[in-house]
C-alpha positions in Angstrom: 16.9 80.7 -21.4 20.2 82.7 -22.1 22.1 83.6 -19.4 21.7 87.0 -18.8 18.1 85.9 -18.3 18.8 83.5 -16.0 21.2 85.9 -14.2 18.2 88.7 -14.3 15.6 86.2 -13.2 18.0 84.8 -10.1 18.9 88.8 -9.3 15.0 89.4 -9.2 14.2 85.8 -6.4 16.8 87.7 -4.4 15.9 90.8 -4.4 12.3 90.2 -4.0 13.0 87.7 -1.0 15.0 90.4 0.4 12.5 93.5 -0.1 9.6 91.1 0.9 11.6 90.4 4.2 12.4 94.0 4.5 9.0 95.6 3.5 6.6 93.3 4.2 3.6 92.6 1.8 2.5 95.9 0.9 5.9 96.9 -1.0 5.3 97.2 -4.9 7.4 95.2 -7.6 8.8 98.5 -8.5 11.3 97.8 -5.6 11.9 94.4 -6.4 12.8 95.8 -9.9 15.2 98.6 -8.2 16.9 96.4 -5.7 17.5 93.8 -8.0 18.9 96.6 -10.7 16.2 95.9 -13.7 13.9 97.6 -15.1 9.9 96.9 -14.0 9.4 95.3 -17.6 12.6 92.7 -16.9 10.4 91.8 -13.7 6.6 91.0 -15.3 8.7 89.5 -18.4 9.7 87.1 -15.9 6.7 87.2 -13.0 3.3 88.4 -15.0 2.6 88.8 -11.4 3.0 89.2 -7.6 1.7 86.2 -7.2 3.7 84.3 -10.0 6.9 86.0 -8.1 5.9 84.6 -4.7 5.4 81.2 -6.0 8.6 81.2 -8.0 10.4 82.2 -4.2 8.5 79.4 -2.8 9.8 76.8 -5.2 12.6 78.0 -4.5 13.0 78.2 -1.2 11.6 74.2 -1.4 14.5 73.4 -3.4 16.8 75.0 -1.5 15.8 73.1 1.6 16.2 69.5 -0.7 19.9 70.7 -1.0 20.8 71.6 1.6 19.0 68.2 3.7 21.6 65.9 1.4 24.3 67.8 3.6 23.3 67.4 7.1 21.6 65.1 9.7 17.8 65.2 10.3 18.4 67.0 13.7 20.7 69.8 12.3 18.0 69.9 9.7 14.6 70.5 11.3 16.9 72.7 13.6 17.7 75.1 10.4 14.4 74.1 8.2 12.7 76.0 11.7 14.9 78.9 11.3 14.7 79.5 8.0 11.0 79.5 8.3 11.6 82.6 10.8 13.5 84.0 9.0 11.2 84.0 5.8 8.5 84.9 7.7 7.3 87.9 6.2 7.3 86.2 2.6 5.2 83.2 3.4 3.1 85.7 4.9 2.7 87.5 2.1 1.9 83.8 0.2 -0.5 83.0 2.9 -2.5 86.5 2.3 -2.0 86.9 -1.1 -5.2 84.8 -1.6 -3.3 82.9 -4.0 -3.2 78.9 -4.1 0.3 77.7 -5.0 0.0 74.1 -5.4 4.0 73.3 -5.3 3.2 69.4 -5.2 6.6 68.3 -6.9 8.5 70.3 -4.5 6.9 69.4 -1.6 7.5 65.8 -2.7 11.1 66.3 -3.1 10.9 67.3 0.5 9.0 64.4 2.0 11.9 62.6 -0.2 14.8 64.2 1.3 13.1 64.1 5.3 12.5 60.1 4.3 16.5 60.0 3.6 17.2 62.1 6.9 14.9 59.8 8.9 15.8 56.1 7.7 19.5 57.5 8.6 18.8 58.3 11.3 16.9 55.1 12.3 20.2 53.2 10.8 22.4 55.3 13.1 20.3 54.4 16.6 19.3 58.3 16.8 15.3 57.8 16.0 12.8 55.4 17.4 12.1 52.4 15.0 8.2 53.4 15.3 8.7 57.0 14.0 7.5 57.6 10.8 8.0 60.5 8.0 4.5 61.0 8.6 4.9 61.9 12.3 8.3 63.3 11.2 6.8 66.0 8.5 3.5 66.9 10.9 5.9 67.9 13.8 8.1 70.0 11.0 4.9 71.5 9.9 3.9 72.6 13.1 7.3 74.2 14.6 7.5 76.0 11.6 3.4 77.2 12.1 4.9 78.7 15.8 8.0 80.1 14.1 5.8 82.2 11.9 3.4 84.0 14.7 4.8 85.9 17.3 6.5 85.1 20.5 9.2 83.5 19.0 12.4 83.6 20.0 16.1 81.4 19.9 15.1 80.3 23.3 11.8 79.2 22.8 12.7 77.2 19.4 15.6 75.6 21.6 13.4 74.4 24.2 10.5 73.3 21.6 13.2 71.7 19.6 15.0 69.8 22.4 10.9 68.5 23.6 10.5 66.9 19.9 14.5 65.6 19.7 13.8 63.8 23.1 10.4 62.5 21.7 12.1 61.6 18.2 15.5 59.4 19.8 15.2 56.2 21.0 14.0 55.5 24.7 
């Protein structure tokens, strides 16, 4: 891809991330194509559709997360992967009612990967019970990020529900 594709393609993640956010689920790609300063051709060159664009987002917001889990500890980053699904609320739920079935299953691995890392460092560092699994590990991620996504929630409330699964996750 040349790079002023690349560069169009990257303006049009953002922009749509950000308008999704913004907007909610009912905005049209025309936006996306105005915020991201392209025309609406640029944007179905890219994304033949809304859908296509949302799963491109979610891939990348998946790879994102893989990054950025290779620079912290797996408390800092359950603590952030919750926030960020707060903060992205309004885009995953657009995915979620889009009626669209993204299967994302190499990214999703490359998660479970990354969480594995966090957790056997964690284990090696005294910080995780020996009987935790990634299993238990990825359900509890799952479901904070489910209560992040519906209403009600707040920085308190995700510091209280995150220090009940820390002192469930450490060693007794």
């Amino acid at each position: 891809m040349r790079a002023d594709a690349q560069r169009n393609r990257a303006r049009i993640l953002d922009a749509a991330e950000a308008v999704f956010t913004e907007f909610g689920p009912r905005v049209s790609t025309e936006e996306v194509a105005r915020r991201a300063g392209v025309a609406i051709g640029t944007v179905f060159r890219h994304f033949p559709t809304k859908d296509d664009l949302l799963a491109a987002i979610m891939k990348r917001v998946l790879a994102q997360l893989v990054e950025e889990a290779g620079q912290r500890d797996l408390f800092d980053f359950f603590t952030h992967v919750v926030a960020q699904a707060a903060a992205k609320k309004t885009v995953v739920d657009l995915l979620a009612g889009s009626g669209v079935d993204i299967q994302l299953p190499d990214a999703v691995d490359h998660l479970k990967e990354a969480v594995g890392r966090l957790l056997e460092q964690a284990r090696a560092a005294g910080a995780v019970a020996a009987p935790v699994g990634l299993p238990e590990v990825m359900a509890l991620l799952a479901s904070v990020c489910q209560g992040a996504l519906h209403g009600g929630w707040d920085e308190q409330l995700q510091a209280r529900t995150l220090a009940v699964i820390f002192a469930g996750l450490k060693r007794s």
